[in-house]
PAKE-311516 format. One record per residue: residue in three letters; chain; x, y, z of N, C-alpha, C in turn. Coordinates in steps of 0.02 Angstrom, whole numbers. Each point is the difference from the previous one (the first is absolute). Layout:
+-----+---+--------+--------+--------+--------+---------+--------+--------+--------+--------+
|   r | c |  neast | nnorth |    nup | caeast | canorth |   caup |  ceast | cnorth |    cup |
+-----+---+--------+--------+--------+--------+---------+--------+--------+--------+--------+
| ALA | A |      X |      Y |      Z |      X |       Y |      Z |      X |      Y |      Z |
...
+-----+---+--------+--------+--------+--------+---------+--------+--------+--------+--------+
! end
This chain:
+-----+---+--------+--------+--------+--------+---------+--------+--------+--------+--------+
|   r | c |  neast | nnorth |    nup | caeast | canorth |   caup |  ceast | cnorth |    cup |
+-----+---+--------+--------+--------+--------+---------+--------+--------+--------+--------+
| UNK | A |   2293 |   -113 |    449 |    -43 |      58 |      6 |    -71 |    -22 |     16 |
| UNK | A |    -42 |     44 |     43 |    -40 |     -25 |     18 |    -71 |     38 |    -30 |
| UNK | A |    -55 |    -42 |    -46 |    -47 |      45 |    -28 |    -48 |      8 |     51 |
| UNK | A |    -39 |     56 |    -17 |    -50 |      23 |     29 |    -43 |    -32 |     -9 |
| UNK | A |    -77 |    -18 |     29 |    -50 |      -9 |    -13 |    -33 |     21 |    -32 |
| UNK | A |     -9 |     52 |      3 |    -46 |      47 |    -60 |     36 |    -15 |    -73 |
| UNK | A |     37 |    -24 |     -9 |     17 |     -21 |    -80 |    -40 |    -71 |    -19 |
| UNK | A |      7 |    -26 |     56 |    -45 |     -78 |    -24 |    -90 |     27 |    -14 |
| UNK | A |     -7 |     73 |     47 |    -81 |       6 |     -6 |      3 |     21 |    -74 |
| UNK | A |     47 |     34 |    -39 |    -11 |      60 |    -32 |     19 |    -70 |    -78 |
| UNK | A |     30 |    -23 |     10 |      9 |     -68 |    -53 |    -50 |    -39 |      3 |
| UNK | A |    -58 |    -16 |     54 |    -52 |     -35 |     -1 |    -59 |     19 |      3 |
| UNK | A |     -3 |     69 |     13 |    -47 |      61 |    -40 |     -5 |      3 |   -100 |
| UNK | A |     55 |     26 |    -25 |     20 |       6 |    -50 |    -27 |    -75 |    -54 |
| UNK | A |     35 |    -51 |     52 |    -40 |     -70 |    -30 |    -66 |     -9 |    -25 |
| UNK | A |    -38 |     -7 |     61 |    -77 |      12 |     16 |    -18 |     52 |    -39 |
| UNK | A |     21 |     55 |     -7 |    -34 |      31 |    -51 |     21 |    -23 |    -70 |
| UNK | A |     65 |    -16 |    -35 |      4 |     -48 |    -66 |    -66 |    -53 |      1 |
| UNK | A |      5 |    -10 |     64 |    -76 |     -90 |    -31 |    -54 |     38 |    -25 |
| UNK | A |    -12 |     25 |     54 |    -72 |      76 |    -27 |     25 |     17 |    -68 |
| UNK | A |     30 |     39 |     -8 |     -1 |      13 |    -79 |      6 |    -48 |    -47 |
| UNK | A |     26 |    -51 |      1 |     20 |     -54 |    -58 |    -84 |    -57 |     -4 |
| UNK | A |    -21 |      9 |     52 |    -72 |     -38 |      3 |    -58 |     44 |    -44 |
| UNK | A |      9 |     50 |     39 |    -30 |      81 |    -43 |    -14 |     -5 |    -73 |
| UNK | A |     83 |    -24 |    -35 |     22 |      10 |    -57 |    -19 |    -57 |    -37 |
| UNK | A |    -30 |    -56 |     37 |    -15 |     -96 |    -19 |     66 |    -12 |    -34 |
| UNK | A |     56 |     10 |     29 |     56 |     -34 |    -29 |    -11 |    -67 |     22 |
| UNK | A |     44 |    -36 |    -20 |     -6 |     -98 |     -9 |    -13 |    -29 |     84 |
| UNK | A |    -59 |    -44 |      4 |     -1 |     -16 |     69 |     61 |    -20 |     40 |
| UNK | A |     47 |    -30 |    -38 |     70 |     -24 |     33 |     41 |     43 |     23 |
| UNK | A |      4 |     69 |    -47 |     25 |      41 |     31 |    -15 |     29 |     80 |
| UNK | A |    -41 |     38 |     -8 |    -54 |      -5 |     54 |     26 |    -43 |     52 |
| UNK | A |    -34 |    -64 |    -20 |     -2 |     -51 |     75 |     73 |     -4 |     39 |
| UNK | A |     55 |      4 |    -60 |     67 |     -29 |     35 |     24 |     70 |     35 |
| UNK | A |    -20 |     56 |    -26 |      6 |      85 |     53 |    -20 |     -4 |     30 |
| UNK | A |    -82 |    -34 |     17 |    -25 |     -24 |     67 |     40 |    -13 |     56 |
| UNK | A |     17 |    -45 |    -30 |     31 |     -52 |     71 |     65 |     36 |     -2 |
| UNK | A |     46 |     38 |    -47 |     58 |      14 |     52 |    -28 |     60 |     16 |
| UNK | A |    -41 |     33 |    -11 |    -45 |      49 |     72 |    -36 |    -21 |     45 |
| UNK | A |    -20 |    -73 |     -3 |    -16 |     -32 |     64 |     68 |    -10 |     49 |
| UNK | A |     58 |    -12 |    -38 |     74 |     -12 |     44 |     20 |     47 |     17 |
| UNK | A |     -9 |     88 |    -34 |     28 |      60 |     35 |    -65 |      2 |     59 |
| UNK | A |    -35 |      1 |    -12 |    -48 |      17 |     58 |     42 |    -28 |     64 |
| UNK | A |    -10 |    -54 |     -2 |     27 |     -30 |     53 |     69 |     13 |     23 |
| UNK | A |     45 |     13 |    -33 |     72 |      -2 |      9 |      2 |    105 |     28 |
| UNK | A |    -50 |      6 |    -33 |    -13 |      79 |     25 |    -13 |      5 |     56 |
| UNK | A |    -63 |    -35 |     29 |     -9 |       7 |     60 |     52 |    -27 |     53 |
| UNK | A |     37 |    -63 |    -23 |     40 |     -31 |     48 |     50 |     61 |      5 |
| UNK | A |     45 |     29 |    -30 |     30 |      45 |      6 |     -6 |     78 |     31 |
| UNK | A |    -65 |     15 |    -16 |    -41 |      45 |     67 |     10 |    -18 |     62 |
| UNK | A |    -40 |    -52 |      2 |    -14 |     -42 |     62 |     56 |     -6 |     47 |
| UNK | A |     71 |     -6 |    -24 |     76 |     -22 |     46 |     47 |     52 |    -12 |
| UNK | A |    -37 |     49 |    -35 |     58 |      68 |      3 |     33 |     30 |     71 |
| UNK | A |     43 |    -13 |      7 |     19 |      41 |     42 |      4 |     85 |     17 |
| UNK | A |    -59 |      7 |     27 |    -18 |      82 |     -8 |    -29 |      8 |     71 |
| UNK | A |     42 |     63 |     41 |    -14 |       0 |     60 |    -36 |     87 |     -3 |
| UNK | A |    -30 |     29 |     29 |    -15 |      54 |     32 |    -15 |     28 |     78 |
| UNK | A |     16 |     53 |     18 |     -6 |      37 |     42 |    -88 |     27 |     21 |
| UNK | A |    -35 |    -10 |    -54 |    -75 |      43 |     -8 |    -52 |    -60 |     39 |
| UNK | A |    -52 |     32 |     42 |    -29 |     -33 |     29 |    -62 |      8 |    -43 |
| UNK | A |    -55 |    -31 |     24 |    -81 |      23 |     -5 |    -20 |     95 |     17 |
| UNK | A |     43 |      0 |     42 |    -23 |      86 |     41 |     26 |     36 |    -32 |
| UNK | A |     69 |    -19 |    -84 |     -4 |      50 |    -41 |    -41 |      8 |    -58 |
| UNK | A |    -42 |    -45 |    -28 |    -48 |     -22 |    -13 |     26 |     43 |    -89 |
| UNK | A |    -36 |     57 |    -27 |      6 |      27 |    -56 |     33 |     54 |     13 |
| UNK | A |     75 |     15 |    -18 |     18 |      49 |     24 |    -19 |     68 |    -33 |
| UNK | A |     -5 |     -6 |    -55 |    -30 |      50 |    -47 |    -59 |     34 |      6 |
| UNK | A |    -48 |    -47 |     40 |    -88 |      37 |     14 |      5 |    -34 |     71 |
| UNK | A |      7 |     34 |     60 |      0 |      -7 |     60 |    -70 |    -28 |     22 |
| UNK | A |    -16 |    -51 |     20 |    -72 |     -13 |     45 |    -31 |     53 |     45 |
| UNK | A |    -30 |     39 |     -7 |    -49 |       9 |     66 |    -81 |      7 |     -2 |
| UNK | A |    -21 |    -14 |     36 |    -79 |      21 |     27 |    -49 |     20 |    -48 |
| UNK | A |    -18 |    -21 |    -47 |    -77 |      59 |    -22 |    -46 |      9 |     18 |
| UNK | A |     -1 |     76 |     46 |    -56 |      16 |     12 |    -56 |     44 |    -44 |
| UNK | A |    -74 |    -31 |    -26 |    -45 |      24 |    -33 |    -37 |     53 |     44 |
| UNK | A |    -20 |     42 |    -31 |    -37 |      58 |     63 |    -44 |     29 |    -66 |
| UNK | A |    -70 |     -1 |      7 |    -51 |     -21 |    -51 |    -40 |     71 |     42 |
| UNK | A |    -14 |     52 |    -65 |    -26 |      63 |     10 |    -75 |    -17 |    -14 |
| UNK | A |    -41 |     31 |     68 |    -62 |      31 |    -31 |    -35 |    -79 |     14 |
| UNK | A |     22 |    -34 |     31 |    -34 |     -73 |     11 |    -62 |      5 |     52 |
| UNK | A |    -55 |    -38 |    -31 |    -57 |      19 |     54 |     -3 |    -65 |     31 |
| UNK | A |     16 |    -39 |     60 |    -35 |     -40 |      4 |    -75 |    -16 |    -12 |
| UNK | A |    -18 |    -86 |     18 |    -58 |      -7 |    -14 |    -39 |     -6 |     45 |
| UNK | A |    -55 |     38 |     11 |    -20 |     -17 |     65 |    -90 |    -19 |    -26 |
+-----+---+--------+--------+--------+--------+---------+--------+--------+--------+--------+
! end
């Protein structure tokens, strides 16, 4: 079976925030340091797994946000005097 990526983000999210709290809390420096580093090893193993996912799409640049369409703002400014 093949996992998703977003589980390695969401396990190395979840991590990173344990160090934050347990540092927070001044639990024992060892604790701490050794959560460090295997959140220094998800980091990485997170990104490598991003990085070689096999994930293809159809969507270019020109669909850009499909939800809030791009166009033009035009400002048109009432009652403006130039300066002369």
């Amino acid at each position: 079976m093949k996992t998703s990526p977003i589980l390695y983000v969401i396990i190395t999210t979840l991590l990173l925030i344990t160090i934050t709290i347990m540092s927070a809390m001044d639990l024992p420096f060892n604790w701490v340091f050794y959560i460090t580093v295997v959140g220094q090893v998800s980091i990485v193993l997170m990104v490598y797994k991003v990085l070689t996912d096999n994930y293809s799409t159809n969507k270019t640049f020109a669909h850009f946000y499909e939800d809030r369409p791009i166009s033009s703002i035009v400002f048109e400014a009432e009652n403006e005097n130039p300066r002369s």
